[in-house]
Structures are given as structure tokens and as C-alpha cells.
N, C-alpha and C positions, 0 to 999 in steps of 0.2 A: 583551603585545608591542605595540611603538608603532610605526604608520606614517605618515609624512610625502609631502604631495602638494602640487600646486598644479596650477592650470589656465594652460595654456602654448599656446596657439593652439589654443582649443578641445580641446585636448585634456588625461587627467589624466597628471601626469606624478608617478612617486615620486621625493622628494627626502630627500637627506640632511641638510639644512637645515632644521632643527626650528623657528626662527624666522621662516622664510619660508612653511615650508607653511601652506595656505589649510583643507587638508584632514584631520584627522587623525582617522586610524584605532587603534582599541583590540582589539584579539583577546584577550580574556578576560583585561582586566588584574589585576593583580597587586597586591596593597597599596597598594606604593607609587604606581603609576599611578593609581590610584583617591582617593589622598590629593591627588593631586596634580587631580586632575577636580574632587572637592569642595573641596578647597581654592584651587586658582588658576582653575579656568573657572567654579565655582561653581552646581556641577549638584547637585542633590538629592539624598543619599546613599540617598533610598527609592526612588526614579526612576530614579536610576544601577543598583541591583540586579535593578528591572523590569525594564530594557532585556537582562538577562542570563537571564530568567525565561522557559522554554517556556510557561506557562499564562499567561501576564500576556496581556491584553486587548489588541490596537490602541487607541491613543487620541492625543489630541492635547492639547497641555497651554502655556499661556502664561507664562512666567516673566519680568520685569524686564527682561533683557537677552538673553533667549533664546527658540526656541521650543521645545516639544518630541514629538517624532514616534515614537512605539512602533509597528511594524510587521511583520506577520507574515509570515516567510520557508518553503520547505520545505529541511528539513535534509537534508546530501546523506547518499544511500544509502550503508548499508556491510554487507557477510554478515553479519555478525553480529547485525542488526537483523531478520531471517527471515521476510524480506517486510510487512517494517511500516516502512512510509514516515511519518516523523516532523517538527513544527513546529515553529521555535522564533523566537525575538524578537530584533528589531533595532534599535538606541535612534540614532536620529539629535537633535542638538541643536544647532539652526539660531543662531548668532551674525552682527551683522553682519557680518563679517570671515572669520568662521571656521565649518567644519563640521563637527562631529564625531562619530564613527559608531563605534558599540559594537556588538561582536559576539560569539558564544559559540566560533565555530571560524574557523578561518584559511581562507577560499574567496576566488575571485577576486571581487569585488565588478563589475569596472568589465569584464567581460569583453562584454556584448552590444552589437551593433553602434549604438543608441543613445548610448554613450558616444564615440563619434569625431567628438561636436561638441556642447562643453557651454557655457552663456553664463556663467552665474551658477550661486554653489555653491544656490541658490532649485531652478535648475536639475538641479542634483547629484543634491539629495534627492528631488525627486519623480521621476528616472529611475530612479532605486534603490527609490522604493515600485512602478516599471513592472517593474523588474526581476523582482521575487516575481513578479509574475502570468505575467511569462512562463516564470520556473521552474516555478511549478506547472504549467501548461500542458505542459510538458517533461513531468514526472513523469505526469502525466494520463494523458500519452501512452503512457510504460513500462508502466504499472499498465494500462491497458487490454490490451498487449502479453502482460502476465504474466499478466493472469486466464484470456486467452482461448487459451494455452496449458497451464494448470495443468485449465482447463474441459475439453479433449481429452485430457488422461491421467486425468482423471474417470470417463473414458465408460468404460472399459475396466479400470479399477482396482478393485479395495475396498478400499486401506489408506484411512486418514480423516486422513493427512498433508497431502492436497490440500485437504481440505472445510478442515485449521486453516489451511491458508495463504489461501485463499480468504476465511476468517475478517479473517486479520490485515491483507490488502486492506481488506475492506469496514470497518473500524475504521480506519483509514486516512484513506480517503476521508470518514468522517463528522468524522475532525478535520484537512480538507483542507477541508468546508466551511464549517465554522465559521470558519475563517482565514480565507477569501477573502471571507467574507461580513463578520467585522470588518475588513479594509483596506478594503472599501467603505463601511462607517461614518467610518474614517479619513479617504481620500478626499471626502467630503463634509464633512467639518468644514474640510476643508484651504478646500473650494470656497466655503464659508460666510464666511472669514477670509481670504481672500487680498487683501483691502486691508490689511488689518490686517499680515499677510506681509509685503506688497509686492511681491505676484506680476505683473508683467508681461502683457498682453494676450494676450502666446505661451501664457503658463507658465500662467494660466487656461483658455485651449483646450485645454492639456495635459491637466489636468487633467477636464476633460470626454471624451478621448480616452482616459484612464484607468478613468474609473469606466465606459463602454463596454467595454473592455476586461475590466475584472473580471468587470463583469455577465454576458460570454458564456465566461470561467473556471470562472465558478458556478455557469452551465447546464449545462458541458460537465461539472466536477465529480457533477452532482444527477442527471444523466440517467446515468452510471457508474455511480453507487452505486447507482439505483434498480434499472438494470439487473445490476446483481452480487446484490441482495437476493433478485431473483426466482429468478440464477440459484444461489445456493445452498441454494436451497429446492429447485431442481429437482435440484440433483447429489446432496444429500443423498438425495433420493426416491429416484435412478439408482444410488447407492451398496446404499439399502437392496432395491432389484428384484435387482441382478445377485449380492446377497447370496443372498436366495432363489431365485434361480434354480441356484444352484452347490448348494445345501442340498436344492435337486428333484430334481437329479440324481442327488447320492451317495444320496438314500434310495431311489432307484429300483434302484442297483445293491446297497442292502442288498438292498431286498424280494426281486428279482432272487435274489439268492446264498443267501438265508435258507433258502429250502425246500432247496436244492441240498447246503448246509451238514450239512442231519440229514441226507438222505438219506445222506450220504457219512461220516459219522457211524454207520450204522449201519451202512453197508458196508464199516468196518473194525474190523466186529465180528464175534465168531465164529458170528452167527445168521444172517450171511449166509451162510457157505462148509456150513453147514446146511442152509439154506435151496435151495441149489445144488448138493449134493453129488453129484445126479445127472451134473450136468454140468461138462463139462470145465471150467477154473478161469477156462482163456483166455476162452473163451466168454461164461463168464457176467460174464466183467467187460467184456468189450466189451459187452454188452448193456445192462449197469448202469450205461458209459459214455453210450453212445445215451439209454439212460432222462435221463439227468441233461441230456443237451440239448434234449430233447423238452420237458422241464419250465421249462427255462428262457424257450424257446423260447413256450411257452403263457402261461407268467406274463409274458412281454416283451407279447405281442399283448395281454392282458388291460389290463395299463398303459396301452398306447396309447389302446384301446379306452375306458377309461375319460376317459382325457384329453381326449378327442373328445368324450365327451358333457359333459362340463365347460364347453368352449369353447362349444359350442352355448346 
């Protein structure tokens, strides 16, 4: 799918005018569109496939009559993905004239408040590599949101649904920082080349104001993840305490029942009404009732008792 844009007082505007736009956008083109990139704008058909590629590299690359800018986005969240926040790549191809931005899914691109005043499509692009850092930032912020509520149904759960989602988090975050930490390589080649570019005084400050920006993405990503590492070491631990402590329990109410079990075992056998015959039936079963609480009642104290000198 092809979109068509221009810049119109500072702002982007979509146009139906495929010969005027300054800007054009590719959402996971199609054959033909793509014959039509390598053939008339004269983009790299191995380049063209990176720009569509989750695992491909940020990088920066010079062509003839173009530049070229691979950068890593995060892809937006969907149920189905079950708490696994996923990367994927973004191929901008700087022409004098013209911009053009390859993508794998249809999102707003121009939505942050950054774009409500663009000079140059120079400018375009490096709003769009500011753009990722503040999506991740976004997401940073969800995924902290979701551990630290998945961390509280931890405390009091044993299914081990929580410890995989809390998994699929911290696998997340380790390809959350690999990303940000290649846009920062990005970034700095931009910053190496911007004559070369022909980046503007602004658009160099920009770019100082970006790679700052990532820099405390990649803290805020590094200090997440460390702190999710630890805490899945500890919920696991809290999963496996409140296991054993439920498994204390029920063997306390066998031991409890066990002696209780034969006695009553043998008191509906004929060696009891034997054993009794002297006395009346009532009697002796209320007695043999009484017995059966007395013992439990001993073996209860005896549990405690020991469990006390355990703790000691």
C-alpha cells in the first residue's frame, strides 16, 4: 500500500497527487510496488528486503543518489503476542527531493507532537528515528506497568502462568535493548555524516538531542530488565515457598487423620462390639468417639511442639 505526502506549512499533509508528493510511504509493498522502488527510485533490492526484515541491524548506508537509514521501531502490541513486546525495521531512503519510508505494518507514523513543524524531509527522517525512542519509552512504561502487576498475583498464586509471562517480559526487554542500543550506533553515524547529509546547524543539534535521548531509553530499558531478572528469580523462589508450604499443611492433616483412620478402622469391626460387650453400644461409642479427639488432639500439640523446636 502507497502513501502520498508533502510538507505544507510545516506541516505533513496526505496527498492524492502521487507526482507532487515529497513523501512517500510503502506499507509492506506488493510486487509491483517494489519493482517499481528498484526500478524507478533505484533502491537496492537487498536493502529494500532489510528495511522489511525484524532481525536486520540499524545501519546507515550511502548510495549515489540516495542515503540510506535502517531503524529500529517497537511493534505495536496485539493479544495474541501474550506479553511479548516485539521489534521490527524501518527503511527510510533520503533523496534530494523525496523521502521514502518502508514499513512492515500500517501505524501512524507522523502522530507525535514533533511533527506539527517540519522544515526539511532531512528533517522528516530524523523525527521518525526520535519517534522509536519515544515509542519505546511508551512501551517501557506498559511493560513496567504489567510486571508489577503480574509480580502481585505472584505472591499469592502457584500456577507458573505468571513466572512464563514475566519470562516473555524479560525476553522483551533484552530485544528492546539491543534496539535502542543499535539506533544509537545509527544515530552517531548520522552525526559523523551530516555534512555529507547536508544537515543544517538545527538538524545537527537534533541530532545531539537524540542520541541524549536514547541514551536515557537504554538506561531506563537496562535498569527494567535488571530489575525483572532479579525479580523472577525471587517469584520463582516465592512460588516454590508457598508450594511447600500448602504441601506442610496437607501432610500435617494426613498425620493428624492417620492414627484416627485405624482406630476407626477397627471400631467398625466386630472386635470392638467384643471388646465392649459389657457395655451399652451408646456408651461405648461415645467413648470411642471422645478417644478419637483426644488423639488427635495429642498428635496436633505433638506437630506444633515439634515445629517449635525446628524454628529454634
Amino acid at each position: 500500500m502507497r502513501k502520498n505526502y508533502t510538507i505544507t506549512d510545516g506541516k505533513i499533509v496526505l496527498t492524492d497527487d502521487e507526482p507532487a508528493g515529497q513523501i512517500l510511504l510503502f506499507v509492506m509493498p506488493n510486487e509491483a510496488e517494489k519493482r517499481f522502488l528498484i526500478d524507478e527510485m533505484r533502491i537496492d533490492e537487498h536493502t529494500l528486503n532489510s528495511a522489511l526484515d525484524p532481525d536486520e541491524l540499524s545501519r546507515y548506508e550511502t548510495e549515489p543518489d540516495h542515503v540510506v537509514m535502517i531503524y529500529k521501531r517497537p511493534k505495536n502490541y496485539s493479544a495474541k503476542d501474550k506479553l511479548m513486546f516485539r521489534v521490527a525495521s524501518t527503511g527510510l531512503f533520503l533523496f534530494k527531493n523525496k523521502l521514502v519510508i518502508i514499513i512492515d505494518e500500517d501505524i501512524s507514523l507522523f502522530s507525535i507532537k514533533q511533527f506539527t513543524k517540519v522544515s526539511s524531509l532531512c528533517d522528516v527522517a530524523l523525527k521518525l528515528v526520535y519517534g522509536s525512542i519515544y515509542h519505546f519509552l511508551e512501551h517501557l512504561k506498559i511493560i513496567n506497568f504489567i510486571s508489577e502487576e503480574i509480580e502481585q498475583k505472584i505472591n499469592s498464586s502457584f500456577e507458573n502462568k505468571y513466572l512464563i509471562n514475566l519470562f516473555a517480559i524479560e525476553k522483551s526487554l533484552v530485544y528492546y535493548l539491543y534496539s535502542i542500543n543499535a539506533n544509537r550506533v545509527l544515530v552517531e553515524k548520522l552525526k559523523l555524516n551530516a555534512m555529507k547529509i547536508g544537515l543544517t546547524s538545527d538538524e545537527s543539534e537534533f541530532l545531539d538531542d537524540i542520541l541524549v535521548e536514547n541514551e536515557q531509553c537504554y538506561k531506563q530499558a537496562e535498569i527494567y530488565s535488571n530489575i525483572l531478572v532479579g525479580m523472577v528469580d525471587a517469584r520463582a523462589s516465592i512460588v516454590n515457598n508457598n508450594l511447600n508450604i500448602l504441601m506442610k499443611r496437607l501432610t500435617v492433616i494426613t498425620i493428624i487423620f492417620m492414627p484416627l483412620n485405624l482406630l476407626s478402622g477397627v471400631g467398625g469391626m466386630s472386635e470392638f462390639s467384643m471388646m465392649t460387650k459389657h457395655l451399652d453400644w451408646r456408651l461405648s461409642y461415645v467413648l470411642f468417639f471422645v478417644g478419637l479427639v483426644v488423639i488427635a488432639y495429642i498428635t496436633w500439640l505433638l506437630i506444633k511442639k515439634i515445629e517449635k523446636s525446628e524454628k529454634r
